[in-house]
C-alpha positions in Angstrom: 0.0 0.0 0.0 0.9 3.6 -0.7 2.5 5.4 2.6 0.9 8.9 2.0 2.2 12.0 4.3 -0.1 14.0 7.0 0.1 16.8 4.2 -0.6 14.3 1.0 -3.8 13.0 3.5 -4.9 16.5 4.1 -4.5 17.5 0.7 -7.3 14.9 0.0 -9.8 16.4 2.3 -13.1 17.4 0.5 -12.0 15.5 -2.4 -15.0 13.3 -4.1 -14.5 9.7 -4.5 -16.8 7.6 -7.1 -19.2 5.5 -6.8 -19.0 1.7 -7.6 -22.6 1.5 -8.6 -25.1 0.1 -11.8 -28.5 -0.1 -12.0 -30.2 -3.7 -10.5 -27.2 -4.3 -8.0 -28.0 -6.9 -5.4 -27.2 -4.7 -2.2 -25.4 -1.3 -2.7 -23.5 -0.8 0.3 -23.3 3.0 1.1 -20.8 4.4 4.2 -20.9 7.5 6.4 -18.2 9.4 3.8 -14.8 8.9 2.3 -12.0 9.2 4.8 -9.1 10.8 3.5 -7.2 7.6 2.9 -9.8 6.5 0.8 -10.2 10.3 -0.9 -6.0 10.2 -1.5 -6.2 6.6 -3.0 -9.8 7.1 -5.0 -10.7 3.3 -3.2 -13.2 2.8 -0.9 -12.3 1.6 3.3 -8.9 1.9 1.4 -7.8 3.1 5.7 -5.6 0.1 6.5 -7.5 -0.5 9.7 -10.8 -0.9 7.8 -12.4 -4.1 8.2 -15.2 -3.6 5.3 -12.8 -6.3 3.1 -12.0 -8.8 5.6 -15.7 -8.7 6.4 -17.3 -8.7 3.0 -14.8 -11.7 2.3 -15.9 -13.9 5.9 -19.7 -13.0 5.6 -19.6 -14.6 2.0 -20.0 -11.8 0.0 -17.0 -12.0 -2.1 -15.0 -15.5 -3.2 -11.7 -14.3 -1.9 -10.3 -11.1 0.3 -10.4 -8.3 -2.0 -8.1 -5.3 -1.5 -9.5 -1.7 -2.0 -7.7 -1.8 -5.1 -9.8 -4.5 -6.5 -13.4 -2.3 -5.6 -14.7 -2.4 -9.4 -15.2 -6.2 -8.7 -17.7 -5.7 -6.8 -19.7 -5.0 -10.1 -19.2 -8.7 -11.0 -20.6 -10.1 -7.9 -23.8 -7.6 -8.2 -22.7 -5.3 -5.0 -21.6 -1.6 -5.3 -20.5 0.9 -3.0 -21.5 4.4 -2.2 -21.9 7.0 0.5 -24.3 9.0 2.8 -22.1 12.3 2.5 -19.6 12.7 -0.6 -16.9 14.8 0.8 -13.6 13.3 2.5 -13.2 14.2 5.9 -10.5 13.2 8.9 -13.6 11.8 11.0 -16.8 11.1 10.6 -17.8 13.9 13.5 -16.7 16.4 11.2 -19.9 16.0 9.4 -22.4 17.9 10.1 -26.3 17.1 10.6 -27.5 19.1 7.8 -24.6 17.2 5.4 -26.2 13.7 6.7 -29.8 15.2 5.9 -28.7 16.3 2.5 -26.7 13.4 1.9 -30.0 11.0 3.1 -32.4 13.0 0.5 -29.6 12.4 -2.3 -29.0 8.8 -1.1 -32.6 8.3 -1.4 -32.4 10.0 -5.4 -29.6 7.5 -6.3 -31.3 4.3 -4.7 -34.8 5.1 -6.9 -32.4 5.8 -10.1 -30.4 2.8 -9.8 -32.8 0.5 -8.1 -30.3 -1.8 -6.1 -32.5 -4.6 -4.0 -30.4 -3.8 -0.9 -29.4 -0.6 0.4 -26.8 -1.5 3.1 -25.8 1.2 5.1 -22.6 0.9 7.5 -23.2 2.6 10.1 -26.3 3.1 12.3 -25.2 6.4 13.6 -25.2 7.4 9.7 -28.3 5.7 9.1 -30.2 7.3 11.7 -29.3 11.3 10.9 -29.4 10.8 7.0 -33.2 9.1 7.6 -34.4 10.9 10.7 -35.0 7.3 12.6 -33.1 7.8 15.8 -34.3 4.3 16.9 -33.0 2.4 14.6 -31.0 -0.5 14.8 -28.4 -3.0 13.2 -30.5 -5.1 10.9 -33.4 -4.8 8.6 -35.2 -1.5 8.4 -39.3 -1.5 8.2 -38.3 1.9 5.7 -38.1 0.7 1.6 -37.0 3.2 -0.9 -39.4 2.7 -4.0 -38.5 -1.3 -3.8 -35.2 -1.2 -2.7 -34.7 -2.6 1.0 -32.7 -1.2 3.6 -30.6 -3.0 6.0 -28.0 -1.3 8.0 -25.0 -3.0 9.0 -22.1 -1.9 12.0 -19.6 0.2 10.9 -16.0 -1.7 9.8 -13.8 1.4 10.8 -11.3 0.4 13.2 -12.4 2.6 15.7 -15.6 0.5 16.0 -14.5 -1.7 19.0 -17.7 -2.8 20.0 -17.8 -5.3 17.0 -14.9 -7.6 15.9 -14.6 -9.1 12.2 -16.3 -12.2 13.4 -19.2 -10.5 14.8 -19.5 -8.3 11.8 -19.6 -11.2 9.7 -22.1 -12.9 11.0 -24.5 -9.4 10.5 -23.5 -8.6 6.8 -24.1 -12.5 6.7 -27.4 -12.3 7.6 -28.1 -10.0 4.6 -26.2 -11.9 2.3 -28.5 -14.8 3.3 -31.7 -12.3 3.1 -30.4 -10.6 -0.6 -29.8 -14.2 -1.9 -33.4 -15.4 -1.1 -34.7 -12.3 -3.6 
């Protein structure tokens, strides 16, 4: 992997990273927004302590442990990624509530353009100030967008230490299970 320097990272801040989407994707998986690892590289959870990989890869999702390098194979296995807010930040807390409002009402534009069966969002924090649902919870959502499902899955940042890889995997497993009985 690419050693980039505090000033290279910073330099990516704001940047816009693009989507791995199509229309009629099994589950579109959508994070909180691009860190600036990810915005320096232009490859999603591309933050060496990201599990999104290692957990896509034990909960079935993919064949084989892709790197961030490899995200346009994602297309092949019907899964895409996105994100609630589009601009790189440090943290996630840099956001602010109005940006995950927005970001919700142009997540919800995208979903009904590219009609994925899944919408998996990583993060419930995310999930709940994009979609105004401040009880929601890890799992399936009662919520559809048009008829695109929503499930929302724990966040795979590193600094999630309330859930491990194995833990994680058994969640996004659950909706592999759920999107392959559509």
């Amino acid at each position: 992997m690419t050693r980039f320097t505090p000033e290279q990272l910073e330099a990516a801040r704001d940047r816009l990273v693009p989507d791995v989407v199509a229309d009629g994707l099994h589950v579109l998986f959508c994070g909180i927004n691009p860190g600036l690892m990810t915005a320096a590289t232009g490859h999603h959870f591309a933050r060496p302590g990201n599990r999104f990989w290692p957990v896509l890869h034990l909960s079935g999702f993919t064949p084989r442990l892709l790197k961030p390098s490899e995200q346009g194979e994602l297309l092949s296995y019907g899964l895409g990624i996105t994100n609630v807010v589009a601009r790189a930040t440090a943290r996630a807390d840099e956001l602010s509530a109005q940006e995950y409002r927005e970001g919700g009402r142009l997540l919800a534009t995208k979903v009904t353009r590219l009609r994925p069966r899944w919408l998996a969002v990583v993060g419930v924090t995310a999930y709940r100030a994009a979609f105004d649902d401040p009880k929601a919870q890890i799992g399936p959502q009662e919520r559809t967008i048009g008829d695109t499902r929503l499930w929302v899955l724990p966040n795979p940042s590193g600094l999630n230490a309330h859930w491990t890889a194995t833990t994680m995997a058994q969640e996004y497993g659950r909706l592999r299970v759920a999107a392959a009985g559509d």
